[in-house]
C-alpha positions as semicolon CSV with decimal commas, in nm:
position;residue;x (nm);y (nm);z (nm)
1;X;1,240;-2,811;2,342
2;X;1,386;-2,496;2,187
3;X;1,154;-2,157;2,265
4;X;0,902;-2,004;2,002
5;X;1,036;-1,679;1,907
6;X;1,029;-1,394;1,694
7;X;1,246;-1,118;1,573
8;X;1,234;-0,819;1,788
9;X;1,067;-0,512;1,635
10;X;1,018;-0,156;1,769
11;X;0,693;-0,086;1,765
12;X;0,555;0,179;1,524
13;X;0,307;0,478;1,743
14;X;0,069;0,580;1,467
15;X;-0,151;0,901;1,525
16;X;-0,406;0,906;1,698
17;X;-0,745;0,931;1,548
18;X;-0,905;1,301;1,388
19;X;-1,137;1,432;1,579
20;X;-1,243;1,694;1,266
21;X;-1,603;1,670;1,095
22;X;-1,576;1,539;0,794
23;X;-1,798;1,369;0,498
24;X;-1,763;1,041;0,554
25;X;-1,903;0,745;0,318
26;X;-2,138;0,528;0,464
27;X;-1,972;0,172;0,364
28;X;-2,112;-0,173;0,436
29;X;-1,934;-0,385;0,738
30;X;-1,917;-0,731;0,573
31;X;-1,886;-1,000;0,866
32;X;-1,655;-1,224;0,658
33;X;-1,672;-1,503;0,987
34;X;-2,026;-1,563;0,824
35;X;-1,869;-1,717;0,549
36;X;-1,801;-2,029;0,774
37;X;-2,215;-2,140;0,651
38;X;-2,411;-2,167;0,398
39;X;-2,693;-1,962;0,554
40;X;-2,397;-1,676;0,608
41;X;-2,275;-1,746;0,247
42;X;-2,571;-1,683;0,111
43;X;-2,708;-1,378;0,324
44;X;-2,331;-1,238;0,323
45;X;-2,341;-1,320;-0,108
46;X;-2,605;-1,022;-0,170
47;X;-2,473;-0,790;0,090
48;X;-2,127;-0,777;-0,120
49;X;-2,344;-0,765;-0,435
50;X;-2,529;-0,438;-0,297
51;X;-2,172;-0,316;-0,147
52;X;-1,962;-0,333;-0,482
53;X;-2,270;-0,230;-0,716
54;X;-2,349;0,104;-0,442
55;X;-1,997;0,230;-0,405
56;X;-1,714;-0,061;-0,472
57;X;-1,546;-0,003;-0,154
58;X;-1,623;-0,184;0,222
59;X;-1,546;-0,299;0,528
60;X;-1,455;-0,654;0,631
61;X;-1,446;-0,754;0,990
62;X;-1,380;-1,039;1,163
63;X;-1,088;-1,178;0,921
64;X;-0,916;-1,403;1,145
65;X;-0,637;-1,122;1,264
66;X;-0,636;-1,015;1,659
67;X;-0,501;-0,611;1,658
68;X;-0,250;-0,746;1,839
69;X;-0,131;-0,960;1,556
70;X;-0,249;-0,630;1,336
71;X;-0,018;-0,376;1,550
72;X;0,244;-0,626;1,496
73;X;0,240;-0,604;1,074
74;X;0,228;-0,256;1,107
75;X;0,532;-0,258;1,335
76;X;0,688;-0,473;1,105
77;X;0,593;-0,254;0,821
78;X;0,741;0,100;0,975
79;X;1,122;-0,051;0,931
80;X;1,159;-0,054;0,525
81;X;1,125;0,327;0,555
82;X;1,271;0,402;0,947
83;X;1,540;0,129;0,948
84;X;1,681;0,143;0,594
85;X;1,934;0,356;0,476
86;X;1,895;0,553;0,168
87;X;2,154;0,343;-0,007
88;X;2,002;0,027;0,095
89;X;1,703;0,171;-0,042
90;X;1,836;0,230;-0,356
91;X;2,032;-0,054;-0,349
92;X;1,632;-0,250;-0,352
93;X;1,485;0,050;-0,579
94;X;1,225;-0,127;-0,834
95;X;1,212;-0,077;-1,192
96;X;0,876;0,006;-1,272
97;X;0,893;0,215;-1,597
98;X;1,126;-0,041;-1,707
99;X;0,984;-0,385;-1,619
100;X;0,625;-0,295;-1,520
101;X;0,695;-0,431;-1,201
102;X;0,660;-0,285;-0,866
103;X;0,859;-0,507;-0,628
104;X;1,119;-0,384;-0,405
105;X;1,104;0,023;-0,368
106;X;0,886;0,277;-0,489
107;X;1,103;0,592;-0,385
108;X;1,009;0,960;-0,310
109;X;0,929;1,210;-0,603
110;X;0,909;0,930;-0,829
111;X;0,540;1,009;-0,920
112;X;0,465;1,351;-1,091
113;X;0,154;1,463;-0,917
114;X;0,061;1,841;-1,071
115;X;0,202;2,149;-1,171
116;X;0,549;2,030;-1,162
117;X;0,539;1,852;-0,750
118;X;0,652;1,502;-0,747
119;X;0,525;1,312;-0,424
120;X;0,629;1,256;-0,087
121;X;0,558;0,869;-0,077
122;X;0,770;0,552;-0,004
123;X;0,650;0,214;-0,046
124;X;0,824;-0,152;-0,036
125;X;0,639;-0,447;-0,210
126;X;0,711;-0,782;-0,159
127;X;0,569;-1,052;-0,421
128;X;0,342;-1,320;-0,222
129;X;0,635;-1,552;-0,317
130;X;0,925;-1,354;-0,116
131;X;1,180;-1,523;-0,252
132;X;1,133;-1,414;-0,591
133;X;1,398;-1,138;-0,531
134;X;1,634;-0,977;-0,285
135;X;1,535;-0,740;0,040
136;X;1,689;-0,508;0,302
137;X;1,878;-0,704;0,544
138;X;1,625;-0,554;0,874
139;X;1,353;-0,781;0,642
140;X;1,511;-1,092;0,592
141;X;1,419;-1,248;0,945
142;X;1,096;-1,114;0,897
143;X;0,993;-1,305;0,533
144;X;0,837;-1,612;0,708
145;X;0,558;-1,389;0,884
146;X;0,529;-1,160;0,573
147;X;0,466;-1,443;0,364
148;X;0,200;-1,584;0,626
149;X;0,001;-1,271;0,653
150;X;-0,017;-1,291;0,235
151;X;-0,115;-1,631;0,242
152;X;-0,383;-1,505;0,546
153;X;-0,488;-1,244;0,274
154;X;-0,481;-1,475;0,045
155;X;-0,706;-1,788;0,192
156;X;-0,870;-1,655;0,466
157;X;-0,992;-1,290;0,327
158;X;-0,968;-1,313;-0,029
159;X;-1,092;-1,622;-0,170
160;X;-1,423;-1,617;0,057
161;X;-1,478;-1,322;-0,079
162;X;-1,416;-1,386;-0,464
163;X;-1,643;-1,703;-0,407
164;X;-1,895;-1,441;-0,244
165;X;-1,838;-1,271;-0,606
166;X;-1,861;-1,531;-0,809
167;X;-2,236;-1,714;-0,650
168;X;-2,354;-1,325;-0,716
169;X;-2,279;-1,387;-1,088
170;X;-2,440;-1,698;-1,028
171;X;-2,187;-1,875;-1,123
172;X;-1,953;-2,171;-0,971
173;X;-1,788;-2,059;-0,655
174;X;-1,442;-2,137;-0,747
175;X;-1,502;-1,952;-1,070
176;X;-1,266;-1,608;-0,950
177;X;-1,071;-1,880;-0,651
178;X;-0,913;-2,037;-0,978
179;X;-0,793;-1,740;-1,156
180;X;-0,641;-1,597;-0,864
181;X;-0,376;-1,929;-0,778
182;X;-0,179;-1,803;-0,523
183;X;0,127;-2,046;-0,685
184;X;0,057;-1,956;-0,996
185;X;0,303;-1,668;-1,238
186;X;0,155;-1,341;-1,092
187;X;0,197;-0,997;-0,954
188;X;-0,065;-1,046;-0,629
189;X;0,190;-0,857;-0,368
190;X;0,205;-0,710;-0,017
191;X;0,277;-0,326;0,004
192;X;0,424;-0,164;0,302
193;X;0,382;0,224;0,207
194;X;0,473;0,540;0,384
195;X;0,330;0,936;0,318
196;X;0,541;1,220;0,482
197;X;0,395;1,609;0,509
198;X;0,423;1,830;0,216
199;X;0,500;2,217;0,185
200;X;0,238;2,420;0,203
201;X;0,362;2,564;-0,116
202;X;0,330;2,160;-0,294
203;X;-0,007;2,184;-0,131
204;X;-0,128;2,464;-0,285
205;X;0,010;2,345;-0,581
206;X;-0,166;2,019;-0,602
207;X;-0,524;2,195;-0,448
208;X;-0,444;1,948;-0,127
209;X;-0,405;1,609;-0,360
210;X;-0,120;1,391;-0,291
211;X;-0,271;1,113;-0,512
212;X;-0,497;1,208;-0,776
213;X;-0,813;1,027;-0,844
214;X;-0,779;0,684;-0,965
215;X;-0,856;0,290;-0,992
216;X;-0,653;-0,009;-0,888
217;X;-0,513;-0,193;-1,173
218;X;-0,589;-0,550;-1,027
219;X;-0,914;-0,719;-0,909
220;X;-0,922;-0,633;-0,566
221;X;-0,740;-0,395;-0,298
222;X;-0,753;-0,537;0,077
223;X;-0,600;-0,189;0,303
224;X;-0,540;-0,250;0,688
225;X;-0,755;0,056;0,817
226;X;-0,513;0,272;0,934
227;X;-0,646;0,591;1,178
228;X;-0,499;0,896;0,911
229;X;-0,731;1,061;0,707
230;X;-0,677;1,100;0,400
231;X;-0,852;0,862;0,151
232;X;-1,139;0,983;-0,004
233;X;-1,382;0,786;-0,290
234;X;-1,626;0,960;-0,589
235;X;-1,951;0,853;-0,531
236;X;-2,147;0,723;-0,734
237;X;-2,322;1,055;-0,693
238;X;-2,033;1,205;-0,790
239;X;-1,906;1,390;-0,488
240;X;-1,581;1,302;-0,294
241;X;-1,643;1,083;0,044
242;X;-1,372;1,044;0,319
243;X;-1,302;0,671;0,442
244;X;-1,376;0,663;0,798
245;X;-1,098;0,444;1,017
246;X;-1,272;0,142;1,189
247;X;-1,001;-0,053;1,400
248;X;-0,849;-0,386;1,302
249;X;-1,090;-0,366;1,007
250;X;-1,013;-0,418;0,653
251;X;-1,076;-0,167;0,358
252;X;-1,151;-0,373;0,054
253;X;-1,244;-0,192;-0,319
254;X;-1,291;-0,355;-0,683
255;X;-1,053;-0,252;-0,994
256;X;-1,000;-0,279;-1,321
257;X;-0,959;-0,615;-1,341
258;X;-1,315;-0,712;-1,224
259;X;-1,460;-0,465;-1,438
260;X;-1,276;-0,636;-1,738
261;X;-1,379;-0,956;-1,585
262;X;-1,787;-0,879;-1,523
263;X;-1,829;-0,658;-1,804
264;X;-1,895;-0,351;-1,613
265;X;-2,122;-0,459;-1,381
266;X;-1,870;-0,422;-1,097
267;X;-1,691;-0,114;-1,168
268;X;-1,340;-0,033;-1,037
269;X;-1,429;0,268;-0,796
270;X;-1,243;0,602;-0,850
271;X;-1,040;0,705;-0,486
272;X;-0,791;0,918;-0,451
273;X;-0,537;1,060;-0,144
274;X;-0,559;1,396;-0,005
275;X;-0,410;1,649;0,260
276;X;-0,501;1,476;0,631
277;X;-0,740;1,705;0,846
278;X;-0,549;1,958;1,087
279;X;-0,506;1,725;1,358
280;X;-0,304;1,482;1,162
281;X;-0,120;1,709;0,949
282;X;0,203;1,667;1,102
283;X;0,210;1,272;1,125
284;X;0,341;1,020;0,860
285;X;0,076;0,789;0,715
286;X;0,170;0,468;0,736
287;X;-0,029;0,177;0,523
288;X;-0,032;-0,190;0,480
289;X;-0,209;-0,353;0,186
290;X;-0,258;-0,647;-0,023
291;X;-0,310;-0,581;-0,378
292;X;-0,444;-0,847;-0,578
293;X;-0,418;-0,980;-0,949
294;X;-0,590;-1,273;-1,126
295;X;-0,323;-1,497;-1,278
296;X;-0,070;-1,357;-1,533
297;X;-0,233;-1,547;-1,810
298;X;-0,588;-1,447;-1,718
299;X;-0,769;-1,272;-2,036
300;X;-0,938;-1,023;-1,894
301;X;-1,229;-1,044;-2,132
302;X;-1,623;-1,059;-1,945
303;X;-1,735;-1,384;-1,818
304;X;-1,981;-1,405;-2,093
305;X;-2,156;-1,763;-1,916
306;X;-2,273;-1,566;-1,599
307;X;-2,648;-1,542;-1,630
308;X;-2,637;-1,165;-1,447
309;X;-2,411;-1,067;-1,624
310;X;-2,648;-1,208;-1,943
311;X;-2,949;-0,991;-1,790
312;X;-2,774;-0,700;-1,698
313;X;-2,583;-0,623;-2,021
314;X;-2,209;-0,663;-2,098
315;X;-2,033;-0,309;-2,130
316;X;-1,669;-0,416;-2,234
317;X;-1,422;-0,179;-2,225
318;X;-1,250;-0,298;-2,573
319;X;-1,309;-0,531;-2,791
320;X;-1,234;-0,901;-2,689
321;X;-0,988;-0,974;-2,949
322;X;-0,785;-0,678;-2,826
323;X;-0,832;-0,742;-2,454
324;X;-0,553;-0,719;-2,289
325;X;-0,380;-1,027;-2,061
326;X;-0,345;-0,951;-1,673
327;X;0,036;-0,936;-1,719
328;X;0,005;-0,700;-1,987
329;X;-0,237;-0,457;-1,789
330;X;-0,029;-0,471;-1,500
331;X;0,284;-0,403;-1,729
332;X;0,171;-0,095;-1,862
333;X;-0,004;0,067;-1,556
334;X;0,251;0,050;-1,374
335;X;0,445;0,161;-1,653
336;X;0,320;0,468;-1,693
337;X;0,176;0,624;-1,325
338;X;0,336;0,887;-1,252
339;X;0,539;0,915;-1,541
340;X;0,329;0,980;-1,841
341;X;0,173;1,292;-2,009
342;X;-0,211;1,317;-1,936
343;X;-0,450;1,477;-2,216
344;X;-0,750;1,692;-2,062
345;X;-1,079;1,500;-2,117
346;X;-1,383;1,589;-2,186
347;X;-1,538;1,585;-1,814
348;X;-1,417;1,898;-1,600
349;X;-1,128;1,815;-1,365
350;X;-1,037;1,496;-1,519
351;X;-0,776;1,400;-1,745
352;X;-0,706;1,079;-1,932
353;X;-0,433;0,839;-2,125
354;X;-0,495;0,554;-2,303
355;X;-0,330;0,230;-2,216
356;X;-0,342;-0,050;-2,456
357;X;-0,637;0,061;-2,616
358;X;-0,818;0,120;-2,298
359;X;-0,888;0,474;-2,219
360;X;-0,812;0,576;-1,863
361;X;-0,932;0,841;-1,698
362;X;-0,785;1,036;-1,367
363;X;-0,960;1,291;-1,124
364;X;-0,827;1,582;-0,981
């Protein structure tokens, strides 16, 4: 009987963790193993009610991943950016301002960030169906375990918690499962992304931000905590919060897309990326996410039948007959990050575009 192997890859040393003071949010730990009941369904059902309605970001632990499996995707997600050659890189570059799409590369100084510094970020994205285009040849005997850790973000993190969503609209629990079809046409995608150091000159540039203040486009954002400092969230209160690291735990926030979806109710929670403490200045930053999208087809219009939804008030962001598709949302965010002009708004320190009839604001 032939031997279970797998590829050889070296294995990526991230930095160790910041031992600096800082303001961290205090973020519910959702237990997603609890999910497994219907006594843990329904305790774990208002917990992520009270998490996405307080601040829209949390912690899940107990997903089904061992660190060692963990240290191994984030080994595997080091070599698009240290084992690639720039022309192999550019040979995969994606085309976002021209297809709305972000697959393959994002490259360096793509993004205008402020007063004329572009950024100092690489990421690769793969489509949860890999085959749908071509990748760097240190990749290719590596697709079968990317595609089963999206299909593990998929079915074992993701869709117990959009049924956790959907019983706290009171609604069916495959209500959110069915608009997010993992075979279905969509833009759901794994994202292998890499931040270098800046110039001290870019930073004071910027005023420290390497991302400004933003939401996801999609429904939901699953990040692979990762010990470098650097994201921070608005409050609610409205002051900025750093996201503490908690090992082999997963960082999970609400977009656009379920704000569209719930009518306001759960709002897509502003974040943003920032200068790492001292400690962890010199390191790379090195992340591994999951972004997800409902269905291409999805109109992302307020689920009007959900009785909460009926008591709390429906706050749509347009009008229903001009709401946009998920493909067309994605399209044009991804469109135009980075690359359009921004108007000042009215609120101090942010500034604002609007995107197919939507108006959308960023934070500095």
């Amino acid at each position: 009987m032939p031997s279970l192997t797998i590829p050889y890859v070296p294995h990526y040393v991230a930095a160790p963790p910041s031992k600096k003071t800082l303001d961290y949010a205090d973020l519910a730990i959702i237990d997603i193993s609890k999910a497994d009941t219907e006594e843990g369904r329904a305790a774990l059902t208002i917990e992520v009610r009270e998490a996405l309605l307080s601040h829209g970001f949390f912690y899940v632990v107990n997903h089904g991943y061992s660190q060692d499996q963990t240290d191994r995707i984030f080994d595997i997600a080091d070599l698009p950016f240290s084992a690639v050659s720039d022309s192999e890189k550019n040979t995969y570059a994606g085309t976002m301002k021209q297809s709305g799409s972000y697959q393959g590369y994002k490259l360096r100084q793509y993004w205008h960030i402020d007063a004329g510094v572009r950024d100092q970020i690489e990421h690769y994205n793969i489509n949860r169906d890999v085959t749908k285009r071509g990748h760097p040849e240190i990749l290719r005997p590596l697709l079968p375990e990317i595609k089963e850790f999206s299909k593990h973000n998929h079915f074992n993190v993701l869709h117990p918690m959009l049924r956790l969503i959907a019983r706290s609209l009171e609604l069916p629990e495959d209500t959110l499962v069915n608009n997010h079809d993992y075979d279905a046409a969509g833009e759901t995608y794994v994202r292998f992304m890499k931040y270098y150091p800046r110039t001290e000159e870019e930073e004071i540039k910027t005023k420290n931000v390497w991302l400004k203040g933003h939401t996801d486009f999609g429904s939901i954002t699953i990040l692979w905590s990762q010990p470098v400092a650097a994201l921070q969230i608005l409050t609610r209160e409205g002051k900025w919060r750093w996201i503490r690291h908690i090992e082999n735990a997963l960082v999970v926030n609400a977009g656009d897309a379920l704000d569209f979806l719930t009518g306001g109710y759960y709002k897509g929670t502003i974040h943003r990326v920032v200068k790492p403490p001292e400690d962890q200045r010199n390191y790379t930053r090195l992340g591994v996410f999951y972004f997800v999208m409902p269905n291409d087809d999805v109109k992302l219009v307020p689920m009007a039948e959900s009785p909460v939804l009926q008591r709390a008030g429906i706050q749509s962001r347009c009008d229903d007959s001009e709401a946009p598709t998920m493909e067309q949302w994605r399209k044009a965010r991804t469109s135009a990050y980075g690359q359009s002009e921004l108007e000042n708004g009215k609120e101090k320190g942010v500034e604002q575009e609007v995107i197919n009839g939507v108006l959308v604001k960023h934070y500095n």
